[in-house]
Every structure is written in structure tokens, then in C-alpha cells.
C-alpha positions, 0 to 999 in steps of 0.5 A: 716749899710752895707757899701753900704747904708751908707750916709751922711746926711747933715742937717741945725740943729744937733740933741739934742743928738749931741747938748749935745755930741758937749758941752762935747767936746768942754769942754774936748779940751777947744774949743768954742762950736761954733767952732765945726760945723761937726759931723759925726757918725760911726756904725762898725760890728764886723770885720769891719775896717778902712784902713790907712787914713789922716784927711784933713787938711781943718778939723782943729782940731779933737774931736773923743768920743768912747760910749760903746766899746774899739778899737786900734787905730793905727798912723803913720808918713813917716820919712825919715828913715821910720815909726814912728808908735804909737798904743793908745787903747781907752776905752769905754767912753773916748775921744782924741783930735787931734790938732797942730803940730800932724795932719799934714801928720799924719796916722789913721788906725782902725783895725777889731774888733772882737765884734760888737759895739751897738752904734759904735767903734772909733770914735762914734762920731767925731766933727771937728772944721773948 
């Protein structure tokens, strides 16, 4: 979907598939379902990529699941004498789970891919407990 025709769709029930994938992270961050009440869905093409970026705080904590393709996620944190910076690939069909003492002031960046993704790079779906 071209960037200009991307919307958020904000709906009183999520659908059945959303339903299943919210359980699945609940279980893999040992959080109540119920507490996972927003669920956003990202399709990236080829060379498409995420600038650095903060999560709100007001999101609490972050489920992020990736479907069918890996990607490089990039951290970063100000320190006093600089960056710290820290790059996880993820895989296809895993999760991360960002909580705690990591989240504040923390950095996100997903750089260009070079394939494009059928169902989304990272995060395919992300699920945000408030």
C-alpha cells in the first residue's frame, strides 16, 4: 500500500485473525491477553524503510511478531558520551517483546529492504499493551 493511502483503521472488535495472533503474544511476553488492546499491521515493499523513531510511552509495553520475512532492526540510546547502539536481525516467524527499563528514550529504525514481503517485514504485527 503506497504510503499515501495508508490508514488506520480503528474498529470495536479485531478480527479472528488478530484474535489468534493476540493470544500468541501474550503467551510469549506472559502477559494477560486483555491487556493487549491495539494491534497495528504493517505491509513494507521492497525498499521501503522506517526512519529512527520512539514508541510513546503511553504504549506500554511492545509485542512485535514478523510473518514471512527477516529484516534488521537497529537500536539506539543518547548516552552522555554519545550512542549506544545495538542491531538484532530478526527472522521470519519470530517475535520481540520490548518492556521495562529498555523502552525509555529507546531508538528504532528499520532500514530498506531489498525483497519485498507478501504479508510485511518487521513488525508484521505489533500488539501494544496499555
Amino acid at each position: 500500500m503506497p504510503a499515501s493511502s495508508a490508514r488506520t483503521d480503528r474498529s470495536q472488535r479485531q478480527p479472528d485473525l488478530l484474535l489468534q495472533l493476540r493470544q500468541r503474544a501474550a503467551d510469549i511476553a506472559g502477559l494477560p491477553v486483555e491487556s493487549l488492546k491495539q494491534a497495528l499491521v504493517t505491509e513494507y515493499d521492497a525498499g521501503a524503510a522506517i526512519g529512527w523513531h520512539r514508541d510513546k510511552p503511553m504504549y506500554g509495553e511492545i509485542v512485535a511478531l514478523s510473518f514471512l520475512s527477516s529484516c534488521r532492526l537497529r537500536f539506539r540510546r543518547r548516552q552522555a558520551d554519545g550512542w549506544e547502539r545495538r542491531a538484532l536481525d530478526v527472522q521470519p516467524r519470530s517475535a520481540y517483546v520490548l518492556r521495562g527499563a529498555v523502552r525509555p528514550g529507546l531508538g528504532t529504525q528499520h532500514p530498506a529492504r531489498r525483497q519485498p514481503a507478501l504479508l510485511g517485514d518487521v513488525p508484521d504485527a505489533t500488539l501494544i499493551a496499555s
